[in-house]
N, C-alpha and C positions, 0 to 999 in steps of 0.2 A: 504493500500500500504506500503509495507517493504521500509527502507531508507537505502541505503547501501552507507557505505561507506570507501573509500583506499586513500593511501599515492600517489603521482604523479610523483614517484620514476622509473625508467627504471628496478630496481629490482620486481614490483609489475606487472609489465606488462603481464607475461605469465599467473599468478592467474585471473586477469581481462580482458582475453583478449577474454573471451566468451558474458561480460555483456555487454546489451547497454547503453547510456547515460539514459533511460526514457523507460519505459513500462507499460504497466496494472497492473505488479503486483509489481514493484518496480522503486524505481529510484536510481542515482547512481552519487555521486559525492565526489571529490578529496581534498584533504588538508594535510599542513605537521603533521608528527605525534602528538606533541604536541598539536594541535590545535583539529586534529584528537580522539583525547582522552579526550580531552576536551569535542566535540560535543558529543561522545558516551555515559560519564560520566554525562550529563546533560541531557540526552533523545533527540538528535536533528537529533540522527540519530539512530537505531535499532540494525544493525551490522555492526562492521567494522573491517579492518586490519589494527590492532594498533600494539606499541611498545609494546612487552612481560610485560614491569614491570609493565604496565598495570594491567591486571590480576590480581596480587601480590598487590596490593594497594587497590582494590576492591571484597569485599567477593558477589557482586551480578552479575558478569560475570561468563557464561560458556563459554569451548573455543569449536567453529568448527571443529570436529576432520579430522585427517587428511592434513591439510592445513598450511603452512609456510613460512616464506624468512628466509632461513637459509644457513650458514654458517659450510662449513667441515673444510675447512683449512685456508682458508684466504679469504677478502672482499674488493675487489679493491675498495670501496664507502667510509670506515671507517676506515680512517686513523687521527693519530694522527704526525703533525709537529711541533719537536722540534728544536731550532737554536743551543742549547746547550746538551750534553750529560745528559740522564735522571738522573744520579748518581747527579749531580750539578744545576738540574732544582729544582725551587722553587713555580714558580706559571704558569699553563697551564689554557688556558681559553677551558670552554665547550661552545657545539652547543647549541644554545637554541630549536634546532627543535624537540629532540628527547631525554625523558630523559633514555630510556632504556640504547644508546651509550654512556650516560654519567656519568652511573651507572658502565658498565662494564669499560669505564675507570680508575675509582674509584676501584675496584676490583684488576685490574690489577697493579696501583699502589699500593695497600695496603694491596692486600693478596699474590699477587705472586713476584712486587719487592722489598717490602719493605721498599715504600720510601712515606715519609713523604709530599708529593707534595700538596699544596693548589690548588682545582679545584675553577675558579673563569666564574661566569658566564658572556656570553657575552648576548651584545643584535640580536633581528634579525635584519641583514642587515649593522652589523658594521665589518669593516676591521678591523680583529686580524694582521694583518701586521702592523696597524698603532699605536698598543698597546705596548709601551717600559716598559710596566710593569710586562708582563705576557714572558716566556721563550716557550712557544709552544702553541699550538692551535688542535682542532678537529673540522677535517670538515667530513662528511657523505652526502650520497645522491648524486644524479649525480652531484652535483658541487665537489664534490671530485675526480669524476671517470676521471675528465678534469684539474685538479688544479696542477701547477707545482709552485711547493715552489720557492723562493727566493734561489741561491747557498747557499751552510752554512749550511742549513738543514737535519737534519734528519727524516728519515718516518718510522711510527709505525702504521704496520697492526695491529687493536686490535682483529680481529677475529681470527686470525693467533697465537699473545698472548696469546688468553685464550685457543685454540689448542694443545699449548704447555704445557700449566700448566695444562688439565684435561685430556688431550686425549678426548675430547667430542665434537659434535655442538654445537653453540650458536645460539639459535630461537631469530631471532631480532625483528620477530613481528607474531602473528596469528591473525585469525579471530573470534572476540570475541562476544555476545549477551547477553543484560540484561538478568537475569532470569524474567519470566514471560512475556517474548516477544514469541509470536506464529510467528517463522518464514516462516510459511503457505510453506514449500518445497523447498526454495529459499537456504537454507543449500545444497538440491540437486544441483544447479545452480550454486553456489560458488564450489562443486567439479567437478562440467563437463567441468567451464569456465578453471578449472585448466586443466584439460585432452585436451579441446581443446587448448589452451596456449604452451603446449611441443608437438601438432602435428602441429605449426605452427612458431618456434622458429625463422626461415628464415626471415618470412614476417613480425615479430615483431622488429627485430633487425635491418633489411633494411626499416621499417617505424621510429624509434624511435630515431634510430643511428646520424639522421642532425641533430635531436631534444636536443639533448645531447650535440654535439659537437663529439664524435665517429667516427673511422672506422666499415662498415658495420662486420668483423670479430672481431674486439674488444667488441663490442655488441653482436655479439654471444654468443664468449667464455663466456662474463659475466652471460648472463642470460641463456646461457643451462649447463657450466662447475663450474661458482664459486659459484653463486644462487643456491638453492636446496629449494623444496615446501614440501617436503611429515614432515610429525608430526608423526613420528612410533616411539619405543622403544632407539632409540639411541638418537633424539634430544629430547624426556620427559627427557631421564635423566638431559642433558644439561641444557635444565630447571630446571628443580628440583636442580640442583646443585647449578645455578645462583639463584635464589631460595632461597637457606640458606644463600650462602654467601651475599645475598640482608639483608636479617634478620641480618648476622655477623655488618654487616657494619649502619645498626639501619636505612637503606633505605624504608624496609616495615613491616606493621606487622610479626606477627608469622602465619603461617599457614602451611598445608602440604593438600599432595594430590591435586587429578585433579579432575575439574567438567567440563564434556562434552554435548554439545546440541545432545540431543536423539530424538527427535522428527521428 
């Protein structure tokens, strides 16, 4: 039995909106990415929909082709809030859920503004409001898509950031499998659940939207307008780009190229 497993994220919902909780040939359960790439990287689960840097850190994953949460222009989920102007921030605390977001953070301050900022980790479940020592904060995932800062603040769309600096997607997570895992067709399963996912985007967003905190059309737009699933030639590069500048920044080994589950 194949163990599958996703993020619990309202952006993940159209990808798994085919699979059930439990069947013959697989089962299926949720966790934040962090955690999530934890269980994949220690055998607990088979395949899953991890954070991109994922991949980049591990030479014995292939990725699910075709399949994504990606990012064209901006990500209502990943945002960075700062109380003071970036030019005069000194220390910004990261999410502990997901280190991919906390990478392209990292990127964006030190390849595209040039600015010297200290990323300091937070823990899970602690109030960056209640931290006088950090000057902003990154939150992601649906507690972002509902979070309204303190007056004062300013918001930094990071998907929208790296947008501007590459003209490219940023893939914030794919579906990833050990090599040497027979995923016995269940590859097929994870691209159907996607095709059924965007024939059903309605009933996903007026199921998900109280869950959230959302209006039933705010949830649309999200998951049919600023989410994007497919993995073709425009979001590899975005990878591959994220990718080097991951290596620029001494984030992951050195590596190049894609390995994809064929089977």
């Amino acid at each position: 039995m194949i163990r599958i497993g996703s993020v619990p994220y309202l952006n993940s919902k159209v990808l798994t909106y085919g699979l059930q909780p439990a069947t013959p040939r697989y089962t299926f359960e949720s966790h934040v990415p962090s955690l999530l790439s934890r269980k994949l990287r220690e055998g607990e689960i088979d395949v899953a929909l991890v954070s991109s840097i994922e991949y980049f850190r591990n030479p014995d994953y292939l990725i699910v082709p075709n399949l994504s949460v990606t990012s064209y222009r901006e990500m209502w989920s990943i945002h960075l809030f700062h109380k003071v102007p970036l030019k005069e921030a000194r220390r910004v605390g990261a999410d502990p859920s997901s280190q991919t977001t906390n990478a392209l953070l990292q990127i964006i301050f030190h390849e595209k503004l040039r600015l010297g900022v200290e990323i300091v980790p937070l823990t899970p479940g602690e109030d960056p409001l209640q931290r006088d020592d950090i000057d902003g904060f990154l939150k992601i995932g649906d507690p972002c898509l509902t979070f309204v800062a303190p007056p004062g603040y300013y918001v930094l769309d990071l998907a929208a950031e790296w947008h501007a600096f590459t003209n490219l997607p940023f893939v914030f997570a794919a579906w990833l499998v050990r090599k040497g895992v027979d995923l016995d067709a269940i590859n097929v399963d994870l691209f159907l659940a996607k095709k059924e996912g965007l024939r059903h985007v309605d009933e996903i967003a007026r199921a998900e939207a109280p869950k959230v905190g959302l209006d039933f059309q705010r949830a649309r737009t999200y998951i049919s307008k600023i989410v994007h699933y497919d993995l073709s030639r425009a979001e590899l590069g975005g990878l591959d780009l994220f990718r080097r500048y991951l290596i620029r920044q001494s984030l992951v080994p050195q590596s190049s190229g894609f390995d994809f589950y064929t089977r």
